[in-house]
C-alpha positions as CSV (number, residue, x, y, z in Angstrom):
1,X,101.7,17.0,94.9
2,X,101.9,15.4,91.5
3,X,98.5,16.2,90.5
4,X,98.8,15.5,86.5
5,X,100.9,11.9,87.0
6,X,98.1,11.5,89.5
7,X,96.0,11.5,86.7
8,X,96.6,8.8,84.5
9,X,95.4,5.1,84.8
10,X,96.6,2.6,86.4
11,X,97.8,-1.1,84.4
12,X,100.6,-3.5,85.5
13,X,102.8,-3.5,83.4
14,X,102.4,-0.3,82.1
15,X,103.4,1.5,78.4
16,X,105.4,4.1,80.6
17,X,108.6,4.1,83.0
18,X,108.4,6.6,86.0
19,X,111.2,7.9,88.5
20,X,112.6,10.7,90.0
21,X,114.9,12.3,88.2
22,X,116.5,15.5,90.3
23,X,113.9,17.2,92.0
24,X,111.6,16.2,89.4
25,X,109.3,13.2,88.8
26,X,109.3,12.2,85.3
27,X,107.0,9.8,83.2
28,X,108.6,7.9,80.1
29,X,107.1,6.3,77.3
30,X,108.5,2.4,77.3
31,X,107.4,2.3,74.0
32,X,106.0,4.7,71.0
33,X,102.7,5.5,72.0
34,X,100.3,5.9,68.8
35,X,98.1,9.3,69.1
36,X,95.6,8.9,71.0
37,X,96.6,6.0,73.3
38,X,96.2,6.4,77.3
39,X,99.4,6.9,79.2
40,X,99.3,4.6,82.0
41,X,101.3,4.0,84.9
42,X,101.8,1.3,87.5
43,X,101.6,1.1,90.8
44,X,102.9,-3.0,91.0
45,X,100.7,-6.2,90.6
46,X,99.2,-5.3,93.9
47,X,95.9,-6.9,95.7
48,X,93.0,-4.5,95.4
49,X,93.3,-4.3,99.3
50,X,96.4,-3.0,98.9
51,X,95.2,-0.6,95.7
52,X,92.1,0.4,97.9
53,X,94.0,1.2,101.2
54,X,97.0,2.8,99.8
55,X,95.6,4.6,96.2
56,X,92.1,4.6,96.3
57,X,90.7,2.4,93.6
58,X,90.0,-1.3,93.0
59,X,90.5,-3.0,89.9
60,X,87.6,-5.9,89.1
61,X,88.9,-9.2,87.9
62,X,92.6,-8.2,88.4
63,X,95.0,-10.9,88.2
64,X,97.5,-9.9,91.1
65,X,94.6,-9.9,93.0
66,X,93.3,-12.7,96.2
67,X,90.5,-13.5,98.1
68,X,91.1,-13.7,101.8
69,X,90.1,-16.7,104.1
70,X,89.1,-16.1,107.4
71,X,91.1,-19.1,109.4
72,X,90.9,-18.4,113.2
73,X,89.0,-21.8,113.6
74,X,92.3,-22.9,112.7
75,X,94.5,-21.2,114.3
76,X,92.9,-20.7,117.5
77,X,92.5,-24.6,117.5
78,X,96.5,-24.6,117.7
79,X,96.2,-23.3,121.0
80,X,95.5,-26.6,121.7
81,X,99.0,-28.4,122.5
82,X,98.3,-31.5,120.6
83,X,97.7,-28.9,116.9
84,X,100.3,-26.5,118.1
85,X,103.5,-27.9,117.1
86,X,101.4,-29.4,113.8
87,X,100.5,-25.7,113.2
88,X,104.0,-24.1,113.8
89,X,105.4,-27.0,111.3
90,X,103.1,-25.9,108.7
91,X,103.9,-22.1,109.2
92,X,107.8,-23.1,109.7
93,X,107.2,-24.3,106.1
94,X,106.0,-21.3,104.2
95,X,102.4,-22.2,103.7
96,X,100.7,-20.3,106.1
97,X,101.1,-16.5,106.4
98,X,102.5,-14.9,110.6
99,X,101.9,-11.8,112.0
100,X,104.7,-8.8,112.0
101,X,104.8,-10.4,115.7
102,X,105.2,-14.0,115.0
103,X,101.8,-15.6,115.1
104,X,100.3,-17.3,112.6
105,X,97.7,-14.8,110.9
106,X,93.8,-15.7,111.1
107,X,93.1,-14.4,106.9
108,X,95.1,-16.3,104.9
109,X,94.8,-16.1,100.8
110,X,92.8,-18.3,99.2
111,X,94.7,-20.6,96.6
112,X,96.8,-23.7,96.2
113,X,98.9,-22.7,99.5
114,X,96.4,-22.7,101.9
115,X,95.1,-25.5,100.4
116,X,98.3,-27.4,100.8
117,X,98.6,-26.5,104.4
118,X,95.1,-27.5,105.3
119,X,95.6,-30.7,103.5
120,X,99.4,-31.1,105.8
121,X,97.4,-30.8,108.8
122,X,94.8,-33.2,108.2
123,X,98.0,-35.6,107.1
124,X,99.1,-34.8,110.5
125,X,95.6,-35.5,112.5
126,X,95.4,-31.8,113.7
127,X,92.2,-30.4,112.5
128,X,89.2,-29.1,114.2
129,X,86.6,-31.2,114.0
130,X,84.2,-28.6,113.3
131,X,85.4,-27.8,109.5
132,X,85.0,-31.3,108.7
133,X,81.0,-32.0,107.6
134,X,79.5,-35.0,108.4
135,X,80.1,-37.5,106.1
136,X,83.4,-37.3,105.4
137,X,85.2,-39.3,108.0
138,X,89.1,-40.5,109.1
139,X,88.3,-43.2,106.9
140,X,87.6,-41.1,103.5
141,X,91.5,-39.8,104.0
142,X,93.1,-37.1,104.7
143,X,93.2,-35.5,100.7
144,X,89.2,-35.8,101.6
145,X,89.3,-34.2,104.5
146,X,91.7,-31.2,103.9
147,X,89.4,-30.4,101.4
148,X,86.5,-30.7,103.3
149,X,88.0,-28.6,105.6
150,X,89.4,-26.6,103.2
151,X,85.4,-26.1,101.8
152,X,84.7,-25.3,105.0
153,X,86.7,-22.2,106.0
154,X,85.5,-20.6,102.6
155,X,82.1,-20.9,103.6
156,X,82.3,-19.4,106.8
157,X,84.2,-16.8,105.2
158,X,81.5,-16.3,102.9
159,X,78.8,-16.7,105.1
160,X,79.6,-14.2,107.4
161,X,78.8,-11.6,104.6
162,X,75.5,-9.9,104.4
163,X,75.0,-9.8,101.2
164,X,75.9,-12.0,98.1
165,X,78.1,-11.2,95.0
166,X,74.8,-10.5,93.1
167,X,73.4,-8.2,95.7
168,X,76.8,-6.3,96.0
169,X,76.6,-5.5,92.1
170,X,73.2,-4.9,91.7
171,X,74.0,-2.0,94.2
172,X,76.8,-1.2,92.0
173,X,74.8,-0.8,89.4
174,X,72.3,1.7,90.8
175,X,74.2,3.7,91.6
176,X,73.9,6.7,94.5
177,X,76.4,5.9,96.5
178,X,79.3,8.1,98.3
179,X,83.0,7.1,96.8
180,X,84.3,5.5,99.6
181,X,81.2,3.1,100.1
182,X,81.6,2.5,96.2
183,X,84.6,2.0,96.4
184,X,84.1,-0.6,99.7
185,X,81.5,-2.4,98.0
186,X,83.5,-3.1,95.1
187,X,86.2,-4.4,96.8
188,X,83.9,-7.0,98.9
189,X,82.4,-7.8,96.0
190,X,85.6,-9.0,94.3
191,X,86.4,-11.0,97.4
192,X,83.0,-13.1,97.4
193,X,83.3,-13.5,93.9
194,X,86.7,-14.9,94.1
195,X,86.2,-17.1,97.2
196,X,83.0,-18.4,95.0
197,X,84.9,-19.5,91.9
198,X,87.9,-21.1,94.5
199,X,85.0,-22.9,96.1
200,X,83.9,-23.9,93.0
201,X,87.1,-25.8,91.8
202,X,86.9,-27.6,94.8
203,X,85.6,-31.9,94.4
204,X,85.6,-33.9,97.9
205,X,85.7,-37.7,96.7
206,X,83.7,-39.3,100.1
């Protein structure tokens, strides 16, 4: 409908300010704009699944950007009664992401939140065994074992990928493929290489 606004870049926050005005949709400068400089607009610091699904385009390395953590281990282990309230307390507390219908969501965003609510359930004894390797037992603490836990469900999320980041980009690279698979691949690459570098940051004293 807007095909020449469609046109220009998108950066958050942009060099232009853009509204309706009437009938009309009109693009400011927010700022002289030297000849030759691209206009931009914004479209908000948005995810790339957000850019992807609603615009069409994924931005590599952006800052408003997160990797997502696949956490139905831990959620589904809530179902047992003795994790459920444990769960619910966490969730009650802001640092675990629900569904529009109530339930706690099984991707959550990788960071210091998920990390802290991993690390609250382990304080509270309600974690599944399974994310918590060998080695690190009740005895190394439960800072040790959220992490260890919290290691864990990046992992799996990694590891139920195909394909690593480096695969991923060397496909990039080449070339020959349709937009939308691009585009696809370029997202998923952006989530394994951000789920690596949280991994990364990640030291379990045992």
């Amino acid at each position: 409908m807007i095909p020449q606004v469609d046109m220009a870049n998108h950066v958050h926050p942009s060099n232009t300010a853009k509204g309706l005005e009437g009938s009309d949709f009109v693009v400011l400068a927010a700022r002289d704009l030297p000849k030759g400089e691209q206009v931009f607009l914004s479209y908000g610091p948005l995810p790339n699944q957000a850019l992807l699904s609603q615009f069409g385009f994924v931005i590599p390395a952006s800052p408003d950007d997160f990797a997502l953590v696949n956490c139905h281990t831990l959620v589904a282990h809530a179902s047992d009664s003795s994790a459920s309230a444990a769960v619910a307390a966490v969730a009650s507390a802001g640092l675990l992401m629900r569904e529009s219908g109530g339930d706690v969501s099984d991707w959550q965003p990788a960071g210091p939140q998920l990390a802290a609510a991993v690390h609250e359930l382990a304080e509270r004894g309600a974690l599944p065994a399974s994310l918590i390797p060998e080695g690190t037992s009740s005895a190394s603490g439960a800072e040790a074992e959220g992490k260890a836990a919290y290691a864990s469900l990046l992992k799996v999320t990694l590891d139920a990928y195909s394909t690593t980041v480096g695969d991923d980009r060397a496909k990039l690279r080449a070339g020959k493929l349709a937009p939308r698979a691009r585009l696809a691949l370029a997202w998923r690459a952006e989530q394994k290489a951000m789920l690596n570098r949280e991994l990364a940051t990640i030291t379990i004293k045992r």
